[in-house]
RODRENSE-883902 format. One record per residue (C-alpha): x, z, y; residue number from 0. Coordinates in steps of 0.25 Angstrom, whole numbers. Layout:
REM residues N
[[X; Z; Y]; NUM],
...
This chain:
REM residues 236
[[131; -93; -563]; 0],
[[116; -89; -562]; 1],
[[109; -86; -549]; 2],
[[102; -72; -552]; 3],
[[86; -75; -545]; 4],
[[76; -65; -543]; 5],
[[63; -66; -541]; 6],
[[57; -71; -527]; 7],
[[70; -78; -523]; 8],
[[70; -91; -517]; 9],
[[81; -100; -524]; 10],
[[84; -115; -519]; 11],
[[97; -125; -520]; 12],
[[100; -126; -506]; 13],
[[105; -141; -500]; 14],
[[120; -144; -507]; 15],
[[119; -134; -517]; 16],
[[114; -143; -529]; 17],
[[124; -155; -531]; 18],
[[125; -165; -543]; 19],
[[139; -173; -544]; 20],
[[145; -182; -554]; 21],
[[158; -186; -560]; 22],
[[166; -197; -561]; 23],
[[162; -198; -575]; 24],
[[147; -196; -574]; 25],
[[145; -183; -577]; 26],
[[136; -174; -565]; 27],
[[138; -161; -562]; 28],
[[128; -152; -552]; 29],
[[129; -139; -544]; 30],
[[119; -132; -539]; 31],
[[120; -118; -531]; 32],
[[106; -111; -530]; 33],
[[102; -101; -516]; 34],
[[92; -91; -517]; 35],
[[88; -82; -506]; 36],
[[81; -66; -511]; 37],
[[72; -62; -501]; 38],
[[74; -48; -499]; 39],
[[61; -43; -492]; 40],
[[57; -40; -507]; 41],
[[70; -31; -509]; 42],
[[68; -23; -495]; 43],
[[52; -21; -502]; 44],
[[58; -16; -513]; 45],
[[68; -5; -505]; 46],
[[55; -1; -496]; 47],
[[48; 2; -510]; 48],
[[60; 9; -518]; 49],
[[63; 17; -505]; 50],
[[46; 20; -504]; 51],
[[48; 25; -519]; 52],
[[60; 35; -514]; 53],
[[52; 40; -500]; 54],
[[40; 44; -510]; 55],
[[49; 52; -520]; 56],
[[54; 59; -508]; 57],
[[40; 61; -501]; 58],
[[35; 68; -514]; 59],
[[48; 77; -513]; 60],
[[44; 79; -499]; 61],
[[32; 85; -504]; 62],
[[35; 93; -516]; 63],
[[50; 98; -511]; 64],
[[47; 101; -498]; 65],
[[52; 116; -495]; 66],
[[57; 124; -485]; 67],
[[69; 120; -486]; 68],
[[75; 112; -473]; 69],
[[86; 106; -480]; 70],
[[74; 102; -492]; 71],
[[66; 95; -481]; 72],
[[76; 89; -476]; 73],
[[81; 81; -488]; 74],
[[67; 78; -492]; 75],
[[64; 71; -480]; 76],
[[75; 62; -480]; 77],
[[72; 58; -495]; 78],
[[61; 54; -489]; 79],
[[66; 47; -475]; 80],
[[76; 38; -481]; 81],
[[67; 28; -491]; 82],
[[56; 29; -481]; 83],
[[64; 24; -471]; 84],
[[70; 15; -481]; 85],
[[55; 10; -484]; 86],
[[51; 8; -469]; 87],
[[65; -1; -469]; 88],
[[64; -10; -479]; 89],
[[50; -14; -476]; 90],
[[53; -16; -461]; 91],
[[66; -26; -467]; 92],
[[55; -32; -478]; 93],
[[46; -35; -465]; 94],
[[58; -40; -456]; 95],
[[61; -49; -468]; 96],
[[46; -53; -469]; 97],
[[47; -56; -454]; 98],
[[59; -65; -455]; 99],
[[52; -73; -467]; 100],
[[38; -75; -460]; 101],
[[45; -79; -446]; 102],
[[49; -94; -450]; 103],
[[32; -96; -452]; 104],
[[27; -88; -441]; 105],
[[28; -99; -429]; 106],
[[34; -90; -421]; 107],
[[38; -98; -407]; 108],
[[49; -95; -398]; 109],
[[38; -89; -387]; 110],
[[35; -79; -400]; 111],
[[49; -75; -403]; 112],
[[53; -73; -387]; 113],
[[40; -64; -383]; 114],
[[44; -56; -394]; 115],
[[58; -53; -388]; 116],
[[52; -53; -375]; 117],
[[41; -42; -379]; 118],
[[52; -35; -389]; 119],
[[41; -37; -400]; 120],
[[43; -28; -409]; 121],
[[49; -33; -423]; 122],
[[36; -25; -431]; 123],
[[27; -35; -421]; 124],
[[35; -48; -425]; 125],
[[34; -47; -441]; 126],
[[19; -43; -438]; 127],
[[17; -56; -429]; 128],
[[25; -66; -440]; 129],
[[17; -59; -450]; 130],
[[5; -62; -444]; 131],
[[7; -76; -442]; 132],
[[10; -79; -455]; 133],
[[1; -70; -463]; 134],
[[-11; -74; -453]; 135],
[[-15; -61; -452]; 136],
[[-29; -55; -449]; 137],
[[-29; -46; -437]; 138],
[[-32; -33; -446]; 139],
[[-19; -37; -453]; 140],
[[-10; -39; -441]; 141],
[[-14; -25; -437]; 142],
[[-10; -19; -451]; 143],
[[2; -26; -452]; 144],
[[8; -25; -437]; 145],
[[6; -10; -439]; 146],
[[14; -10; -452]; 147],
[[25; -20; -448]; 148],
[[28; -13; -436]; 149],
[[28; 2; -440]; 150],
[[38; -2; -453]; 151],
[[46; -10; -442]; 152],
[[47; 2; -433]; 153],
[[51; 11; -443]; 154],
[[63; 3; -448]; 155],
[[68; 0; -437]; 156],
[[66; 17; -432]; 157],
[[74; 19; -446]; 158],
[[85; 7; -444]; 159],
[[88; 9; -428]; 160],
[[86; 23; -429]; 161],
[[86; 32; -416]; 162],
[[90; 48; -413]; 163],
[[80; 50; -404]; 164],
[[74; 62; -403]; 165],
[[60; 63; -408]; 166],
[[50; 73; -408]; 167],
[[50; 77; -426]; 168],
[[37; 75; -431]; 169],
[[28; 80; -442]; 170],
[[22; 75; -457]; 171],
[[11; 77; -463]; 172],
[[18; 81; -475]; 173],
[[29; 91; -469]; 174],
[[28; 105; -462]; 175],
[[39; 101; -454]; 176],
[[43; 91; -443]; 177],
[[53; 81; -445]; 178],
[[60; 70; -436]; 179],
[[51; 58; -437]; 180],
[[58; 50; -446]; 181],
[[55; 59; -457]; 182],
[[41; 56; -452]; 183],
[[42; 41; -451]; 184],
[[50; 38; -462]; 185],
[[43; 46; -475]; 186],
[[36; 42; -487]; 187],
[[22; 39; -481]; 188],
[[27; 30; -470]; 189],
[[36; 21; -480]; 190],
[[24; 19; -490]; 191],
[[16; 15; -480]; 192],
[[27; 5; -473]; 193],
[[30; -1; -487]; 194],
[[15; -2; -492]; 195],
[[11; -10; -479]; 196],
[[24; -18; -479]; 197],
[[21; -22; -493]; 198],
[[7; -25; -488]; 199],
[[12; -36; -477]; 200],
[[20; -43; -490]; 201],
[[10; -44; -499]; 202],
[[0; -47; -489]; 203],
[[10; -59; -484]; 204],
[[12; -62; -501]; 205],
[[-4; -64; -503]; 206],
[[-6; -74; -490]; 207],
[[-11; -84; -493]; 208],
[[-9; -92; -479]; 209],
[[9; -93; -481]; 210],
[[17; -105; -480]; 211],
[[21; -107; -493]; 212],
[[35; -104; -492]; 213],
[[31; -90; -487]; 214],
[[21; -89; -499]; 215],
[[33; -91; -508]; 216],
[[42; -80; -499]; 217],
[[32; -71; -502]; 218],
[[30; -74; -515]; 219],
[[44; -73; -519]; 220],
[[45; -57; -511]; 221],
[[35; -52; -520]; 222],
[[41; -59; -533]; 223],
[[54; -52; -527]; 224],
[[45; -40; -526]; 225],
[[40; -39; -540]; 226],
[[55; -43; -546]; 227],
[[59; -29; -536]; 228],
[[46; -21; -543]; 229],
[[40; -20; -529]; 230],
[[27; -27; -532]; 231],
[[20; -30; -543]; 232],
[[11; -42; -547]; 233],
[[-2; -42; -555]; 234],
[[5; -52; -565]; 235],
């Protein structure tokens, strides 16, 4: 039986999984079970884009349906909420995950790792500082990219571990009526920006040219992954 192998996975034999043995009458025989592991930062990419697709349909409704109508408005904004929020998710997973996979090159030391609990560093402040270290940023990038990290992480987290306190409603500048502020946070404009800077960071970290070279070949195999998943698109 085959192993199915998409593109960008890593596949190895690991130790005691290839074996060759003989009989007594000379003939040899082998086995051999192959691993693989499927990164799925390019999947989670792929769910911010198709849910960006879904919040943009239901912006434009936004915008040629709206009406009177309170139960109209209603439904309208929550076609909108849900991918947006779904958006602003996945990239904060994506960047967790791109965290996790930086962390082992970052020489982080103990003293690191125990000011941050100390301080309760916030997670957005983390990824940042991994990814600082190993994309040797230039000060004008750390900024961009702090900003970024940390606003997507704040919002997943407001959408994961959500609270029912009471806020004051707030207005849009496409709306003549206020709403509660996730309806605000969570719309069309703020999930193309989260995605677009989130896919910024990755192709950023892809065209470094400054990676250990197992890193190189991790990133190399995301965006192999992410043209299998029609995300991106090479010049080839």
């Amino acid at each position: 039986m085959g192993v199915l192998i998409f593109k960008g996975m890593t596949v190895g034999i690991l130790p005691g999984d290839f074996s060759i043995s003989m009989d007594e009458s000379g003939g040899t025989s082998s086995r051999i079970i192959l691993s693989t592991a499927y990164n799925v930062i390019p999947l989670w990419l792929k769910i911010a884009r198709d849910s960006l697709n879904t919040a943009k349909l239901a912006s434009d409704n936004i915008a040629q349906k709206w009406n009177d109508d309170p139960e109209s408005q209603k439904a309208l904004l929550v076609a909108e909420l849900a991918p947006s929020m779904q958006v602003i998710v996945s990239c904060g997973i994506a960047l967790d995950a791109l965290y996790d996979m930086l962390k082992p090159y970052a020489n982080l030391s103990q003293e690191d790792i125990e000011k941050w609990k100390t301080n309760r560093t916030g997670r957005g402040k983390q990824i940042t500082e991994v990814v600082r270290r190993i994309l040797r940023l230039e000060r004008k990038h750390v900024k961009e990219f702090k900003k970024a990290i940390t606003e997507t992480i704040k919002f997943r987290d407001m959408a994961v571990h959500p609270s029912l306190e009471l806020k004051n409603a707030l207005s849009r500048p496409d709306l003549e009526v206020e709403v509660d502020w996730k309806f605000s946070a969570y719309r069309f404009a703020n999930a193309s920006t989260c995605f677009n800077t989130t896919m910024q960071i990755f192709i950023f970290a892809h065209q470094n040219k400054n990676l250990d070279e197992k890193l190189s070949t991790a990133f190399n195999n995301i965006f192999e992954a992410l043209e299998e998943l029609g995300v991106v698109k090479t010049n080839a």
